[in-house]
BAFIKE-554468 format. One record per residue (C-alpha): residue in three letters; x, y, z. Coordinates in Angstrom, 1 decimal. Layout:
<sites>
SITE res      X      Y      Z
SITE ALA      X      Y      Z
...
</sites>
This chain:
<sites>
SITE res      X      Y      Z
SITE UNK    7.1  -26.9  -10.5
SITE UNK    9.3  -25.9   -7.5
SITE UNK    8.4  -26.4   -3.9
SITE UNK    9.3  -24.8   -0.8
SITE UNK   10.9  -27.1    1.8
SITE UNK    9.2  -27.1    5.4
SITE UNK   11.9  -25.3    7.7
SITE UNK   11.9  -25.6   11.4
SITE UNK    9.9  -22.3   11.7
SITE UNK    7.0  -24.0   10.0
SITE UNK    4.4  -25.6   11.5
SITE UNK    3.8  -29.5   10.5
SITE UNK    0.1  -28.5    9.3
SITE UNK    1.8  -25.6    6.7
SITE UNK    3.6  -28.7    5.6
SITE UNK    1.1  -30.4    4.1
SITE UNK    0.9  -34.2    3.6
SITE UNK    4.0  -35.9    2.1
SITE UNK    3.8  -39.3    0.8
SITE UNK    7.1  -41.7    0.1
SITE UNK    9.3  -43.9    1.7
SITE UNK   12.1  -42.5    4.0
SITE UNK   16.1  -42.1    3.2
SITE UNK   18.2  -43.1    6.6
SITE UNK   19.2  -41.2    9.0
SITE UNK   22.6  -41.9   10.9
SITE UNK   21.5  -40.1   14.4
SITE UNK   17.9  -40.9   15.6
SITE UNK   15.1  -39.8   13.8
SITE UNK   11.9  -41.1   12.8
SITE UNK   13.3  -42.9    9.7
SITE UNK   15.7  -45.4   11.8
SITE UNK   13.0  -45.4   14.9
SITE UNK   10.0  -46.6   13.0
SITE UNK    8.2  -43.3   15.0
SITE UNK    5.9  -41.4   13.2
SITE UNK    7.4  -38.1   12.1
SITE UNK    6.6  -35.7   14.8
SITE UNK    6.8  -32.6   12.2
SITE UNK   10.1  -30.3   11.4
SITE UNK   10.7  -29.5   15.3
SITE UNK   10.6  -32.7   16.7
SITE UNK   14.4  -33.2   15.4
SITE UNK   15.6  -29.6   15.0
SITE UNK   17.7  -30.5   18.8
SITE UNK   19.9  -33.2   16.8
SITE UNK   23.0  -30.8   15.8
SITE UNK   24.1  -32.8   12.9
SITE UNK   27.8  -33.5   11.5
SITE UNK   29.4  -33.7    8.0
SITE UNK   29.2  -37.3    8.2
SITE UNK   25.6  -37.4    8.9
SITE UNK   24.8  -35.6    5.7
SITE UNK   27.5  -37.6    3.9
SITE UNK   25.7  -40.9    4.9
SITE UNK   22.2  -40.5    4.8
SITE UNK   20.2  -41.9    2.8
SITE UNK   16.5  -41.0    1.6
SITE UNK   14.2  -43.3    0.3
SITE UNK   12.6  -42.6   -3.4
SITE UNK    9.2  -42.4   -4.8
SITE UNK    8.3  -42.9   -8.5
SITE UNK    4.1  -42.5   -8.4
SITE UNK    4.2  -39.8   -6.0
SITE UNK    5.3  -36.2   -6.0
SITE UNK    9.2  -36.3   -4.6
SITE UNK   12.0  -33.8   -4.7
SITE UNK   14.8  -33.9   -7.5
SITE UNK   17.3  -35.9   -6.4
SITE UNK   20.4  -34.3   -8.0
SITE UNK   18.9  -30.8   -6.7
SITE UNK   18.8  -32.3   -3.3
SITE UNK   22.2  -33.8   -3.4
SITE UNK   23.8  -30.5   -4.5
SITE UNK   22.3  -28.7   -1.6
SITE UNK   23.6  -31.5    1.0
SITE UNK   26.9  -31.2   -0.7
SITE UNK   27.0  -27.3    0.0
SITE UNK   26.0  -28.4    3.3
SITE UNK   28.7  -30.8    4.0
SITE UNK   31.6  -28.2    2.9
SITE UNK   30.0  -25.8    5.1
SITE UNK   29.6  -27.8    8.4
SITE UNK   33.5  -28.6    7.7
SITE UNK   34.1  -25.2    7.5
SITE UNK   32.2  -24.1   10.7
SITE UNK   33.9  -27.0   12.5
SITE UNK   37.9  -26.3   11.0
SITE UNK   37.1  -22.3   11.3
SITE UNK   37.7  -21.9    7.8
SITE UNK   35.1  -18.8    7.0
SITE UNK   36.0  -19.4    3.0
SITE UNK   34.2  -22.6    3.0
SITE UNK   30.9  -21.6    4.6
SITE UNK   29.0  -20.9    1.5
SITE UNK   25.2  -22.0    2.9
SITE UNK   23.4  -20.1    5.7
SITE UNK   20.6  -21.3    7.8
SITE UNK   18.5  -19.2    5.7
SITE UNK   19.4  -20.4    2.3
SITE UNK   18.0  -23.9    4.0
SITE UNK   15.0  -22.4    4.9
SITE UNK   14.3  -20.9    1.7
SITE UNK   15.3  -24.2   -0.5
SITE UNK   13.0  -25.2   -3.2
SITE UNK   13.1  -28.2   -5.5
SITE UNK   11.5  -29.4   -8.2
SITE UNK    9.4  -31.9   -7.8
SITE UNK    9.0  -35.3   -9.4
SITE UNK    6.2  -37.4  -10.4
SITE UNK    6.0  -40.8  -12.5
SITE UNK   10.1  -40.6  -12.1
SITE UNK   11.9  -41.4   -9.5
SITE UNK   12.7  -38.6   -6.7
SITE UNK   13.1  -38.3   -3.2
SITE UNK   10.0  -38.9   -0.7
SITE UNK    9.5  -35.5    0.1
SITE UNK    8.8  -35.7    4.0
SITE UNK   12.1  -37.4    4.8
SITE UNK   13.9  -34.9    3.1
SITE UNK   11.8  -31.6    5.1
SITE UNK   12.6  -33.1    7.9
SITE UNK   16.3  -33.7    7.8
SITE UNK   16.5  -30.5    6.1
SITE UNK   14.9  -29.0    9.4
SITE UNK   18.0  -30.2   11.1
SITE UNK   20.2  -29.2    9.0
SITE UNK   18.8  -25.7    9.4
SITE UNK   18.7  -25.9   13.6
SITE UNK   22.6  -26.7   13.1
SITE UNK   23.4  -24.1   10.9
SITE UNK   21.6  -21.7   12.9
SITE UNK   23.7  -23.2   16.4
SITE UNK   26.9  -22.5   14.3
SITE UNK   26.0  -19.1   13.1
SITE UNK   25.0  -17.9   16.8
SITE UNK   28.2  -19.7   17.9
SITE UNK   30.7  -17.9   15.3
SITE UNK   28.8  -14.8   15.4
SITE UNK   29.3  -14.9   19.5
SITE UNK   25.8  -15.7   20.7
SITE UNK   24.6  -18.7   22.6
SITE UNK   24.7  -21.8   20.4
SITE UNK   21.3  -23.1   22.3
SITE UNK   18.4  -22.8   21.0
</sites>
């Protein structure tokens, strides 16, 4: 079973409710805060770096529907290559688009361990406002949102 990931252009009710523990952020977010997740937008602002992707950390969830962890990990790794690329200006390592984010789909675990799924929507939601700030940027629109 695959399921779409919330992107910043959903709304937190389309969402649905996601149950799990949450993997660390390294900038302020509702996982370090103790805050109650404000849904996909509430974080979108935070323009995330390669090192915030390299470093966080999601929790997991073994009873409960969570996202495959090794599909997850391959996305943030297309991510981090990409986000290096924006930031060196090297065009050949951009290989993930704000859209491809937005359109993500895992497959999702239950009675084995994966990724709490709500944590991971919403980081992805960042991920996605970033992307979009560098594609603006690079394509010679305003980077603000």
């Amino acid at each position: 079973m695959f399921v779409k990931i919330a992107s910043a252009s959903t709304s937190s009710a389309a969402i649905g409710k996601r149950a799990g523990a949450s993997r660390r952020c390294s900038v302020a977010c509702p996982l370090t805060t103790g805050q109650p997740s404000r849904g996909p937008r509430a974080y979108a602002r935070v323009v995330l770096t390669p090192d915030d992707i390299v470093h966080v950390r999601f929790g997991s969830t073994r009873l409960s529907a969570g996202y495959e962890q090794d599909e997850v990990d391959d996305l943030l790794d297309r991510a981090v290559g990409t986000l290096r690329g924006h930031l060196e200006g090297d065009g050949d390592a951009i290989d993930l688009l704000a859209d491809d984010v937005a359109s993500a789909s895992f497959t999702t675990t239950r009675f084995r361990e994966g990724y709490a799924m709500l944590p991971v929507d919403d980081f992805l939601a960042r991920l996605e406002a970033t992307l979009r700030a560098h594609e603006r940027r690079a394509s010679g629109g305003s980077a603000a949102s």
